[in-house]
N, C-alpha and C positions, 0 to 999 in steps of 0.2 A: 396281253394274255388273259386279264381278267373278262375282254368285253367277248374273246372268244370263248371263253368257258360260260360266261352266261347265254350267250346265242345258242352253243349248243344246248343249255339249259333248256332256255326256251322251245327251244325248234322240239325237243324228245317230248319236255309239258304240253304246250301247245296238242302233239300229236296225240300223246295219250289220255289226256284229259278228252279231244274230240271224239276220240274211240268209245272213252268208258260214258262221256254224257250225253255223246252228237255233235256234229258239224253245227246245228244253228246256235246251240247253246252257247258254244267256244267261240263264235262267229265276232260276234262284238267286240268283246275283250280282245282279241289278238287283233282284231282293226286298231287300239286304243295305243300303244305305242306309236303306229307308223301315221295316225292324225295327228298326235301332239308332236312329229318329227315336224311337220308340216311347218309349225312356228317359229319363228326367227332365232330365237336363242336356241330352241332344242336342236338346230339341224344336224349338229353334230353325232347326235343320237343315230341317223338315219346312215350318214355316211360309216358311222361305225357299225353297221349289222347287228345291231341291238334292235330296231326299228321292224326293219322285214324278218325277224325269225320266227314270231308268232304267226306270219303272214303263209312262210315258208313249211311250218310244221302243221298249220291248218289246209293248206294247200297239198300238200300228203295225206293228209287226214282224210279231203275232199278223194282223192286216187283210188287209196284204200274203200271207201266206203264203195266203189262205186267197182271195186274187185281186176282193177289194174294192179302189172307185175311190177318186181320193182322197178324197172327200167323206165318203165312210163309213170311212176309215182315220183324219182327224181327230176327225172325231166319236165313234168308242172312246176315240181317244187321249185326248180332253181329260175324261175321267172320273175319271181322280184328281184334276185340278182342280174338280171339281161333287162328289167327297167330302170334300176339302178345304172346299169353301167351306162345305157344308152343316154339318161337324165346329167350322166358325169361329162357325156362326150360331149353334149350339147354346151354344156354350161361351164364347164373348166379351160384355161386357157388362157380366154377373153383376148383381150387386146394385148397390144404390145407394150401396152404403156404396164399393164398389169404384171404381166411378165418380168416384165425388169425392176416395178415395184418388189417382187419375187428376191429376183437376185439379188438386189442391193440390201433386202431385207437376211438373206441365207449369209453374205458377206459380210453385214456386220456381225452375224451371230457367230460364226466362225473365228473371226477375228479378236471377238469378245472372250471366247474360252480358248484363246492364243493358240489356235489351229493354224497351219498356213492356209491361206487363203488362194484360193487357184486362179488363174487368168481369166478377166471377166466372161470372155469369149467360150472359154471351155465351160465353166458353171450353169452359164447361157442355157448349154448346149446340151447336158447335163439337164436342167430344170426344163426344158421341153421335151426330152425323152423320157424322162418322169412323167411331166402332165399327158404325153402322148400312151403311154403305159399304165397309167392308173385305171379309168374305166376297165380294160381286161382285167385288171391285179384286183379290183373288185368284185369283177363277176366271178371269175375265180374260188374268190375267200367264200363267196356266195355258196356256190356250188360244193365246195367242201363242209361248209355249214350244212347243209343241205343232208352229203350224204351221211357224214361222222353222228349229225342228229337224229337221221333215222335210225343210225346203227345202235346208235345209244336206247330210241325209245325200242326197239327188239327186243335187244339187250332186257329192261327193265319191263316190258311187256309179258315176255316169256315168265319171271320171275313174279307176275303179278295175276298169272293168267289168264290173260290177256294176246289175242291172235293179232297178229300182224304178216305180211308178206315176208317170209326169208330175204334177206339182203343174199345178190347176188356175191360170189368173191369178186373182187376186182378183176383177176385175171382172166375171169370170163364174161369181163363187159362187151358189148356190142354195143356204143352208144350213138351211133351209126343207125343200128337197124332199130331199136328201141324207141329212138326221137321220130321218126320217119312213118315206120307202119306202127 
C-alpha cells in the first residue's frame, strides 16, 4: 500500500512541479529513480512502480504542455507501464529448472507456516499462471498509477491555481478512440 501511495505521490509531483517549473527542468530528476532501478540491488525499486512514476507524471507533463486531452495525456503516460510489462514478459519465467526452483521454494514456505501444501502438480500450475499473468497485473497497476495520479495532481492543481486538462469521468471513456486518433 505504501509503494502505491508514493507512486501516486510521485506521478501528481512529478506533474506539477513540470507544470509550475517546465518539462526540462523536471526532466532529470524524474530520470534519476528509474537509472538507479537499473542497478542490481535497486531492481526491486523498478518492478515495484516506484521507478516509472516520475517517468509517468513527466510524460503527462510532456501531453499537457503540448495541449492534448485527457485521453491522449493518459495514454503516453501509461508507456512505461507497457515497457515494463513487456521487459517482464521477456525476462520472467526463464527455464524450467527455474520454475520448479520456484515451487520447491513456495512449498517449503508454505509448509513452514503449517499451511497444507497442495500437490506439486497443481502449485506447478498455479506458479505459471501467475508468471503468465504478471506482465498485464503490471501494466495494469501502471495504468491506474497513471490515471488516479493525474487525478490527484487536478485535484491539488486546481487548489493551487494551477491549469491542468479536466480528467474525463470514467464512464465516458473512449480509450479505443483516444489511443488511436
Amino acid at each position: 500500500v505504501l509503494h502505491l501511495l508514493a507512486s501516486l505521490a510521485l506521478v501528481a509531483a512529478t506533474l506539477i512541479g513540470a507544470r509550475r517549473f517546465g518539462v526540462r527542468r523536471v526532466a532529470l530528476p524524474a530520470c534519476v529513480p528509474l537509472l538507479l532501478s537499473m542497478a542490481g540491488p535497486l531492481q526491486w525499486v523498478l518492478v515495484s512502480g516506484l521507478a516509472p512514476a516520475p517517468i509517468i507524471g513527466l510524460l503527462a507533463a510532456i501531453q499537457v504542455e503540448r495541449g492534448r486531452e485527457f485521453g491522449q495525456i493518459i495514454a503516453l503516460a501509461s508507456v512505461p507501464g507497457l515497457a515494463l510489462a513487456l521487459m517482464l514478459m521477456m525476462t520472467i519465467g526463464g527455464p524450467g529448472e527455474q520454475r520448479q526452483e520456484l515451487s520447491d521454494q513456495i512449498q517449503e514456505s508454505l509448509s513452514s507456516m503449517g499451511a497444507q501444501v497442495p500437490d506439486a502438480e497443481q502449485l506447478q500450475q498455479v506458479i505459471d499462471l501467475m508468471l503468465q499473468l504478471f506482465p498485464g497485473m503490471a501494466y495494469l497497476s501502471m495504468l491506474f498509477v497513471a490515471v488516479v495520479g493525474y487525478r490527484i495532481a487536478s485535484s491539488v492543481s486546481a487548489a493551487i491555481n494551477m491549469s491542468l486538462p479536466v480528467p474525463t469521468p470514467m464512464r465516458q471513456w473512449r480509450l479505443w478512440d483516444e489511443m488511436i486518433w
